[in-house]
C-alpha positions in Angstrom: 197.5 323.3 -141.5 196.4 319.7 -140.8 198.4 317.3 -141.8 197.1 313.7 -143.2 198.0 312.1 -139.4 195.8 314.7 -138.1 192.7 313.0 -140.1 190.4 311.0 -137.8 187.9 308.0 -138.3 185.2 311.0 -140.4 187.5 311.5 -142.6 188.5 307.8 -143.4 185.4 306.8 -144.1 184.0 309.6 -146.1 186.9 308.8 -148.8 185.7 305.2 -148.5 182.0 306.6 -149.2 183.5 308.1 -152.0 185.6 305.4 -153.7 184.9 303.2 -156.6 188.2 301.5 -155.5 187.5 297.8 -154.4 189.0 294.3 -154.2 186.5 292.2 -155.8 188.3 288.9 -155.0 190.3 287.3 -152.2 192.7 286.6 -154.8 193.3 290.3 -155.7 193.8 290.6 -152.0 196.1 288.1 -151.6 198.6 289.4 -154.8 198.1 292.7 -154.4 198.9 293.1 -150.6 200.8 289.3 -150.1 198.6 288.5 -147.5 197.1 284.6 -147.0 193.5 284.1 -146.5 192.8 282.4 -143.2 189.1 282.0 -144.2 185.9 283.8 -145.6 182.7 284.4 -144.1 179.8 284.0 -145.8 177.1 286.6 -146.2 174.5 285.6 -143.0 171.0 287.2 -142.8 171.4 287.5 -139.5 174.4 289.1 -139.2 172.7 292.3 -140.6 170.1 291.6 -138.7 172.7 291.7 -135.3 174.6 294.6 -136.5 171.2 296.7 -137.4 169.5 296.2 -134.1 172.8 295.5 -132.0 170.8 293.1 -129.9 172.2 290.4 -127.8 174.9 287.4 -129.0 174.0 285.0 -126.7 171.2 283.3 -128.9 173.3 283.4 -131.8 176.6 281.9 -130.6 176.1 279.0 -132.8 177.0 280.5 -135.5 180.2 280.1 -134.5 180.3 276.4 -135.6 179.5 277.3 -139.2 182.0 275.6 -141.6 183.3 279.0 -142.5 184.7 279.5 -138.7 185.6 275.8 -138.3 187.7 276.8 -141.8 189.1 280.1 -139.7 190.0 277.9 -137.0 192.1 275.3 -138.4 193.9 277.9 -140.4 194.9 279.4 -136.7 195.8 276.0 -135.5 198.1 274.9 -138.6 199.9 278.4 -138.0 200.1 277.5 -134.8 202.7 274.6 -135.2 204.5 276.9 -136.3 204.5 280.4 -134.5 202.8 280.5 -130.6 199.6 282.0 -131.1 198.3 282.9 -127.2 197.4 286.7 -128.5 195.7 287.7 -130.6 193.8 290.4 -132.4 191.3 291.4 -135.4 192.3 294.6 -137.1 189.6 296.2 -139.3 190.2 300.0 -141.1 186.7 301.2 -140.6 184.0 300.9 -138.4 181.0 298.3 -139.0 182.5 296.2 -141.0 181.6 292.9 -138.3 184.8 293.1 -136.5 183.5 292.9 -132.8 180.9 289.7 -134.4 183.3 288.0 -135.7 186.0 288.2 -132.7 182.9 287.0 -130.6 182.4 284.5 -132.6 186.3 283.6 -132.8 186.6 283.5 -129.1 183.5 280.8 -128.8 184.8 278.4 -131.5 188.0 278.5 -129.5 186.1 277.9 -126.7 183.6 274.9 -128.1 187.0 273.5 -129.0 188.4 273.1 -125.4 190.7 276.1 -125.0 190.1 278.5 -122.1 189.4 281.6 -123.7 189.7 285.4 -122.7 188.0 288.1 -124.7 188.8 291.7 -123.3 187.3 294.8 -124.8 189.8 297.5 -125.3 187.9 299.3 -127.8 187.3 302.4 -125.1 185.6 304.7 -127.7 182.5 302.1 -128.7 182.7 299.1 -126.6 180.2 296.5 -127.2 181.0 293.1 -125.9 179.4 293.5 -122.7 176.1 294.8 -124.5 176.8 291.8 -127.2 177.2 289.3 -124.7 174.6 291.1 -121.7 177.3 291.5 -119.2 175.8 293.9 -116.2 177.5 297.2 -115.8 180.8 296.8 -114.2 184.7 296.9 -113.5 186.7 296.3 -116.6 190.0 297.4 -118.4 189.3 301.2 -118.2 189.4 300.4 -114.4 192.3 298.1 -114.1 194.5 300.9 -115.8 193.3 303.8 -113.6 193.6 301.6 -110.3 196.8 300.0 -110.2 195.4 298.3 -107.0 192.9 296.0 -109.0 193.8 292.9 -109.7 193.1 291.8 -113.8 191.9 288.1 -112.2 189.2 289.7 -110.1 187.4 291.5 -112.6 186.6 288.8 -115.4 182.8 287.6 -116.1 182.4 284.4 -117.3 180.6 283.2 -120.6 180.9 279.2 -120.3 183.3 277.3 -118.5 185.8 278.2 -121.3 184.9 281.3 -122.0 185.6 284.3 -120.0 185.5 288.6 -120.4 186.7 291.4 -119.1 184.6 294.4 -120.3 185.8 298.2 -121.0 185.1 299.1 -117.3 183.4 302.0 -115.8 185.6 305.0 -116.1 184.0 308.1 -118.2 187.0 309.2 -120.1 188.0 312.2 -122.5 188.4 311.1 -126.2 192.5 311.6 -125.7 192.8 309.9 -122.6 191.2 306.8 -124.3 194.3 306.2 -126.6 196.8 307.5 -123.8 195.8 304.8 -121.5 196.1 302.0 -123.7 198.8 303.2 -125.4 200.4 303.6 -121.4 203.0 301.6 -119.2 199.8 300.3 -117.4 198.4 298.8 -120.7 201.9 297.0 -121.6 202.0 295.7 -118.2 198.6 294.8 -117.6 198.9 292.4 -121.0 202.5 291.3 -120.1 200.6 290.0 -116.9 197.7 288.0 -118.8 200.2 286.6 -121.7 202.8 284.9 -119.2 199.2 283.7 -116.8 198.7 280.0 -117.0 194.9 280.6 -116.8 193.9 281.0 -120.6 195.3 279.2 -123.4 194.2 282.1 -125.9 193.7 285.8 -125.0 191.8 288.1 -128.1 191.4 291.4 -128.0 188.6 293.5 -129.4 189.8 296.7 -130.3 189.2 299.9 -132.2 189.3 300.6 -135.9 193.0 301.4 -137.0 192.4 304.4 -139.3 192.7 307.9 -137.7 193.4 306.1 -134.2 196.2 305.8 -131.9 193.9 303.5 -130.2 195.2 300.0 -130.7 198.9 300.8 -131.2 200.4 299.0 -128.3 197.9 296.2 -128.4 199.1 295.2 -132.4 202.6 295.7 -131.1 202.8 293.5 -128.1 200.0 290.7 -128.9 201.6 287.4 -130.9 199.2 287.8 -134.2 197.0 290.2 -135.5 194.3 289.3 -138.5 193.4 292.3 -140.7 189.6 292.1 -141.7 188.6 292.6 -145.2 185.2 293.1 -146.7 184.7 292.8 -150.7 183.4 295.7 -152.8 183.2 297.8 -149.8 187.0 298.8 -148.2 188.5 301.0 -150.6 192.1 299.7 -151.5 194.4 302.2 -150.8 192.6 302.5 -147.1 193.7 298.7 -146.8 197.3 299.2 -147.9 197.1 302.4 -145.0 195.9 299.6 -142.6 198.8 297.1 -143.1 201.7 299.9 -143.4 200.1 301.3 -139.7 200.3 297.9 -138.5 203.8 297.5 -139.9 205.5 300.3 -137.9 204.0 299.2 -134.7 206.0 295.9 -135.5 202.6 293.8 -135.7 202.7 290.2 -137.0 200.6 289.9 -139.5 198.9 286.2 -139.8 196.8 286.9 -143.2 192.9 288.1 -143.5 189.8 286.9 -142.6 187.3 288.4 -145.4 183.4 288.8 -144.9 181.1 289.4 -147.0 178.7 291.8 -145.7 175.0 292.6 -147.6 
């Protein structure tokens, strides 16, 4: 018999197909899951246009200065006097939702701001910031954690003078041995080794959907906040309360949500 844990990403979102069951309002959000909003992104044209065509970021990194961002921004600064945010992560429950745009688009504001920024792709099954961000084919994560020889420093491409990547890497991998290598000693080490580095003032992660994955487990765990991505009308509720209880037993910090408003 297969058991709900069993269910993968299909299954996910074919109930949210199905549902009828939305958050309308931020506000419903925020009483019904007690979660703050640390900002909410505007519907863009072009952000359909980007997710339709999956073309390149780099003309488009602008956006990142939109007030909406700048509003993102400051939130993650004030709860910074607070907490030290180095790490961090965007969690969404679905695919295509914007979550690998908007972390983009995180990492550059950070970055236009002064802080030395690292974005790393661990999203193994559909990495796209190198294609986002036209990075030639080449070593990355998937590489650092089958080579213990490599060396994390040696591998990163840079953006800007503040901005730097390391892509998903190289290695053709089987579906399970995705979530077992970043779910591995390597992994925890690997990011132990970036966090305690003196070279980046703010390390974000790009990772893969939470629902039906195993995938980003050690990542929610071990980074020092992780920001659960909402959309309006389109996320079915209970799916979002699924998110925040998986994120909850891996021990994640929750900051609050970023909601975007897609078309």
């Amino acid at each position: 018999m297969i058991t709900r844990k069993q269910f993968g990403p299909a299954w996910y979102e074919e109930k949210n197909i199905k549902s009828t069951n939305y958050y309308k309002t931020k506000f419903q959000i925020e009483n019904n899951l007690k979660l703050c909003t640390l900002g909410e992104i505007s519907y863009m044209p072009i952000f359909k246009q980007l997710r339709k065509e999956k073309i390149s970021m780099l003309p488009h990194l602008a956006i990142s200065e939109h007030v909406d961002f700048l509003n993102i921004y400051n939130s993650l600064v004030t709860i910074n006097k607070f907490y030290s945010l180095k790490s961090l992560m965007l969690a969404s429950s679905l695919r295509a939702h914007g979550k690998s745009l908007i972390t983009i688009l995180l990492a550059k504001i950070f970055s236009t701001m002064g802080q030395r920024v690292l974005l790393i792709d661990t999203d193994l099954r559909n990495p796209c910031i190198r294609h986002r961000l036209r990075i030639k084919p080449n070593k990355g994560l998937s590489d650092l954690l089958t080579y213990s020889e490599l060396n994390w420093k040696d591998l990163i491409y840079p953006i800007s003078d503040n901005l730097k990547v390391i892509s998903e890497g190289q290695q053709e991998l089987r579906p399970r041995e995705w979530s077992d290598l970043l779910c591995s000693i390597q992994m925890d080490k690997l990011m132990n080794s970036i966090h305690i580095d003196n070279s980046f003032d703010i390390i974000l992660y790009d990772t893969a959907t939470i629902l039906g994955l195993n995938d980003s487990n050690l990542i929610a765990k071990n980074v020092d906040g992780v920001i659960l991505l909402t959309v309006l009308n389109y996320i079915d509720c209970d799916l979002i309360k699924e998110t925040l209880v998986h994120l909850k037993k891996q021990n994640a910090f929750i900051l609050g949500s970023i909601l975007n408003n897609l078309p």
